[in-house]
BASEMAR-840365 format. One line per 3 residues: for each residue x, y, z of N, C-alpha, C, O, CB. Coordinates in Angstrom, 3 decimals. Glycine has a CB too. Layout:
// BASEMAR-840365
X/Y/Z/X/Y/Z/X/Y/Z/X/Y/Z/X/Y/Z | ...
//
This chain:
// BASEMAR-840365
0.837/-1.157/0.000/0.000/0.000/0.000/0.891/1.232/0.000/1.823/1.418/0.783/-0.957/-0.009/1.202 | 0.510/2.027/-0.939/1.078/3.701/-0.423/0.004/4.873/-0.192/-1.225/4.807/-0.176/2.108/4.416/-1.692 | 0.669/5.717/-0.058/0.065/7.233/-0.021/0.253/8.170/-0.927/1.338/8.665/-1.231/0.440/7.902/0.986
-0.790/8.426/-1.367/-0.767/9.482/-2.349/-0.844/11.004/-1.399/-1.883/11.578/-1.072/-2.168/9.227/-3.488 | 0.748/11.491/-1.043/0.456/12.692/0.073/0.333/13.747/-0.653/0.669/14.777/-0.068/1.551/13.007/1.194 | -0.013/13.868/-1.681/-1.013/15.145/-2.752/-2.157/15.284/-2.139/-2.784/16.342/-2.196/-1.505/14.724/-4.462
-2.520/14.372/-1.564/-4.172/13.887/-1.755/-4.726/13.943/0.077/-5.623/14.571/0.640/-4.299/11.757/-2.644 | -3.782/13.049/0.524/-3.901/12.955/2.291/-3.619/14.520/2.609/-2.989/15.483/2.172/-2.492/11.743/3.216 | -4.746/14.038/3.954/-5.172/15.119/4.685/-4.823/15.025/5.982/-5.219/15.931/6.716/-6.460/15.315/4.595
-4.018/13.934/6.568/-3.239/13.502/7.712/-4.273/13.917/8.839/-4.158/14.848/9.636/-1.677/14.233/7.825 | -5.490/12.849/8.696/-6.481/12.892/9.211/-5.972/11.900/10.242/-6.034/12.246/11.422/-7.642/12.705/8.385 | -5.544/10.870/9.978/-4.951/9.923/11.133/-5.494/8.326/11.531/-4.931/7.418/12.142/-5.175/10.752/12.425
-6.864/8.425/10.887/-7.210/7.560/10.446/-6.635/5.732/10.012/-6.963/4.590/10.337/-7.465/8.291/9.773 | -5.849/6.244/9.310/-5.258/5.042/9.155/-4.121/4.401/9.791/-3.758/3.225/9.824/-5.034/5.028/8.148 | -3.540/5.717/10.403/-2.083/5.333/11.820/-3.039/4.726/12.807/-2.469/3.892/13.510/-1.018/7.070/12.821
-4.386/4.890/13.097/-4.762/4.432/14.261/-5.485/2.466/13.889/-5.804/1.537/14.630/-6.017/5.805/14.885 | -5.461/2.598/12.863/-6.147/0.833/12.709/-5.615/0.457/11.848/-6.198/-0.191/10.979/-7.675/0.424/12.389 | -4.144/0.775/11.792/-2.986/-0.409/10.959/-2.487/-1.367/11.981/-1.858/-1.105/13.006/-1.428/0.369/10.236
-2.984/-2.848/11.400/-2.665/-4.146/12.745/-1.680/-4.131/12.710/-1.366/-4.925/13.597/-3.031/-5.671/12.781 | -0.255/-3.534/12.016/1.089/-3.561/12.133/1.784/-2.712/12.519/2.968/-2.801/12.846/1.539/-3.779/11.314 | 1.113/-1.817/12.518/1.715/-0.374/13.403/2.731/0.296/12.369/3.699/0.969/12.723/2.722/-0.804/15.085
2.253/-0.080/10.535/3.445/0.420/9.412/3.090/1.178/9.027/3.539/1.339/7.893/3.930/-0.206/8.353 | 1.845/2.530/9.575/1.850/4.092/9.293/2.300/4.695/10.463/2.340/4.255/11.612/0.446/4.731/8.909 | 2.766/6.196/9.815/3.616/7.205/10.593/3.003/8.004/9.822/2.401/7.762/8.776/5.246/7.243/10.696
3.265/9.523/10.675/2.973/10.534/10.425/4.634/11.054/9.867/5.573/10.877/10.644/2.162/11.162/11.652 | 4.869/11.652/8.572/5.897/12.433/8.111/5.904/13.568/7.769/5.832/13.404/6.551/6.328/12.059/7.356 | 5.942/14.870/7.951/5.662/16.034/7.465/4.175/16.500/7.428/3.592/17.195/6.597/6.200/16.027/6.276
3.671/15.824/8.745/1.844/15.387/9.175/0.894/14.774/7.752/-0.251/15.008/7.365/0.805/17.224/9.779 | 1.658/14.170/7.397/0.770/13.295/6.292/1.602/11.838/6.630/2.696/11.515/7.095/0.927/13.947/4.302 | 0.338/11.147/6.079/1.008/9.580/6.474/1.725/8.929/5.738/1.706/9.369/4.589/0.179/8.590/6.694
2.404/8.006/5.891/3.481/7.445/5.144/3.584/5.975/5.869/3.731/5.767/7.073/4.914/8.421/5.215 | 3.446/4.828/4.609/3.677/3.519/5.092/4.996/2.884/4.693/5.651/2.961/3.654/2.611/2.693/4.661 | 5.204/2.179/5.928/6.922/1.926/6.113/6.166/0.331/5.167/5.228/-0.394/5.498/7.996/1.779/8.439
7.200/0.278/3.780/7.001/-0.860/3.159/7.406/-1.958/3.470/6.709/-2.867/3.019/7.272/-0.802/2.241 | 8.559/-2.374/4.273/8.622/-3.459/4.885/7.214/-3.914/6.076/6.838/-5.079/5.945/10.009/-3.284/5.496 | 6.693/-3.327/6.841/6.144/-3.885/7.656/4.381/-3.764/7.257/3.360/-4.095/7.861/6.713/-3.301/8.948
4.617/-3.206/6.113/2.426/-3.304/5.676/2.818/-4.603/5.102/3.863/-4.964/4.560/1.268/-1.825/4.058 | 1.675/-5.234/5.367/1.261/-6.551/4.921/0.192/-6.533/4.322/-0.584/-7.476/4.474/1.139/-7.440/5.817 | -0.180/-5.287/3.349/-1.224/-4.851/2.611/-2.652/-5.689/2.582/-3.148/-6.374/1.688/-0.676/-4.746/1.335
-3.137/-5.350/3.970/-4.154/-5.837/4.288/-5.316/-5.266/3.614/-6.154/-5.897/2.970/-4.189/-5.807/5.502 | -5.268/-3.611/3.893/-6.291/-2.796/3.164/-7.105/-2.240/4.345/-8.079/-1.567/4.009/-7.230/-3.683/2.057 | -6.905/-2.381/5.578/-7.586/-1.689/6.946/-6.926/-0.367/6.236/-7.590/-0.185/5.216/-6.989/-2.256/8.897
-6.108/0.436/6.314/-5.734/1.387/5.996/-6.726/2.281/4.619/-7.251/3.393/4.675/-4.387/0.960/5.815 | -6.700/1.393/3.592/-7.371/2.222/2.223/-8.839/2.216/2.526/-9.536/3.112/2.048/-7.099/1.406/0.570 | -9.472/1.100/3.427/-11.149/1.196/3.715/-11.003/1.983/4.832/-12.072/2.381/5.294/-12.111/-0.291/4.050
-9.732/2.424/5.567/-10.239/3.680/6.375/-10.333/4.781/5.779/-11.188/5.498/6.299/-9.522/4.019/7.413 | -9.565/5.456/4.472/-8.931/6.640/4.532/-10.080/7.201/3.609/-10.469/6.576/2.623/-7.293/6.708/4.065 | -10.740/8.749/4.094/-12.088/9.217/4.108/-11.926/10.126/2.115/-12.818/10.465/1.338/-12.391/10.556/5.952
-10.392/10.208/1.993/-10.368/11.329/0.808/-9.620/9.896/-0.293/-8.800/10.190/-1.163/-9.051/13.242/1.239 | -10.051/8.439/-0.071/-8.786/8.217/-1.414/-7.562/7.859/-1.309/-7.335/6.847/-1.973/-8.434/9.320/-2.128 | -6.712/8.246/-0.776/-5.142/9.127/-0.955/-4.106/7.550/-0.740/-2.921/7.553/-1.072/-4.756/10.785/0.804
-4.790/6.288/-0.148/-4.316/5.023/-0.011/-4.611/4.349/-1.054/-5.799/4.203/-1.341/-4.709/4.404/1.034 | -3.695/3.840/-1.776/-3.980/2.895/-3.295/-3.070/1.487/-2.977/-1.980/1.419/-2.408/-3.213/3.872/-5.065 | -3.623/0.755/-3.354/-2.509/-0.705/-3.624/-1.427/-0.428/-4.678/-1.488/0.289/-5.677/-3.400/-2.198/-4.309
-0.522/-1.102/-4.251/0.556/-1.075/-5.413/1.274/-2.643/-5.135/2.155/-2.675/-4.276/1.838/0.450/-5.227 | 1.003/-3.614/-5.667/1.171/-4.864/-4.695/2.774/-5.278/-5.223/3.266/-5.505/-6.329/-0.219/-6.310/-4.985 | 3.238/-5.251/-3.981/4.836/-5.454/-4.240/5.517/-7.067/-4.606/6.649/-7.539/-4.709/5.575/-4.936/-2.767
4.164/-7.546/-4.721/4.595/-9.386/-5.074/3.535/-9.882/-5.829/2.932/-10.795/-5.265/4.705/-10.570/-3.606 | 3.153/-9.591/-6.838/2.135/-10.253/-7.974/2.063/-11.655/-7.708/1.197/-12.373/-7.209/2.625/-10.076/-9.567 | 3.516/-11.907/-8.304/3.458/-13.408/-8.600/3.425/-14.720/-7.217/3.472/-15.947/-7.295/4.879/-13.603/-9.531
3.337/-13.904/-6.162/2.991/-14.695/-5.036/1.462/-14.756/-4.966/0.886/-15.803/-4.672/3.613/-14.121/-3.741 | 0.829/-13.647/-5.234/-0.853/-13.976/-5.033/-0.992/-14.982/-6.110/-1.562/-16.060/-5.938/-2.057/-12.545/-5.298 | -0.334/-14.518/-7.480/-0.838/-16.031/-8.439/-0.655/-17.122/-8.229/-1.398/-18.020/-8.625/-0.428/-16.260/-9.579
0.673/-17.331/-7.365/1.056/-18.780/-6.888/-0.206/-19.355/-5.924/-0.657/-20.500/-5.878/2.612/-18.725/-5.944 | -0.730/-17.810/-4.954/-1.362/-18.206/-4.065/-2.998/-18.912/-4.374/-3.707/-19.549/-3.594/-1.274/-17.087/-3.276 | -3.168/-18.653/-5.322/-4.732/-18.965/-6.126/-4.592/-20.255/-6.657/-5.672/-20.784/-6.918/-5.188/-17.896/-7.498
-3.368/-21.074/-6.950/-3.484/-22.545/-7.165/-2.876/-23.247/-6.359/-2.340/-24.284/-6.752/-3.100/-22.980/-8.291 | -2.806/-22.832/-4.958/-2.188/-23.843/-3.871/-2.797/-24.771/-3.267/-4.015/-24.593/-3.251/-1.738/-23.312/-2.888 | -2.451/-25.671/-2.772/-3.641/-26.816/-2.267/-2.697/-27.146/-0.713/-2.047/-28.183/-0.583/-3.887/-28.642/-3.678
-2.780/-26.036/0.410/-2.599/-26.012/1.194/-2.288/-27.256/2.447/-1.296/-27.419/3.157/-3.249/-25.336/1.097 | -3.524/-27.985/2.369/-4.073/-29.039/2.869/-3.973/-30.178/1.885/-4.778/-31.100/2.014/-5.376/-28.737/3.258 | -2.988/-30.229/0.817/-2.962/-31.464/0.312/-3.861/-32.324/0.300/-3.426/-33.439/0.587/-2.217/-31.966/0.691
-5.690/-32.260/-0.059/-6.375/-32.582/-0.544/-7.355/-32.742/-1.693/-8.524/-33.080/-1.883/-6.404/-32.497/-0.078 | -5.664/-32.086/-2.750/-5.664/-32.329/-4.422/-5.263/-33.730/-4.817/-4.720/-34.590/-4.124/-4.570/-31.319/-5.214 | -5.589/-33.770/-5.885/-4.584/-35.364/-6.581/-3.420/-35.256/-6.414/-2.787/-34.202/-6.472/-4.533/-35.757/-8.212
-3.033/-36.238/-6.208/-1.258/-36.772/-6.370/-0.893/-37.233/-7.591/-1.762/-37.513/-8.416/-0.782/-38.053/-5.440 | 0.171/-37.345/-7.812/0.637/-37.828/-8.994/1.615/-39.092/-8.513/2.211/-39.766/-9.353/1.380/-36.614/-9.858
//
């Protein structure tokens, strides 16, 4: 996830119900530390103007993640 700080209004919103504690306030607009969002999206369904967008830093892990069979109760070969 980032911030579009054009747009944020460093309402605060989203520093207060990130489960990772990876917004900060920088120059009183928010800013997410990219190592520690785990781009849940609590942050972008909080933020009241927009200004939070996805930018997903691992594509090809969600695609991996859509044909996994976790529980090994696919066929075997």
């Amino acid at each position: 996830m980032k911030v579009d700080r054009e747009i944020c209004v460093g309402c605060g919103a989203c520093v207060n119900l990130c489960p990772r504690l990876a917004i900060r306030f920088v120059e009183d607009k928010s800013f997410i530390d990219q190592v520690s969002c785990i781009e849940c999206g609590t942050c972008r369904a909080a933020c009241g103007v927009d200004a939070i967008f996805c930018d997903c830093r691992f594509p090809e892990i969600v695609l991996l993640n859509l044909t996994s069979d976790t529980y090994g109760k696919g066929e075997r070969s």
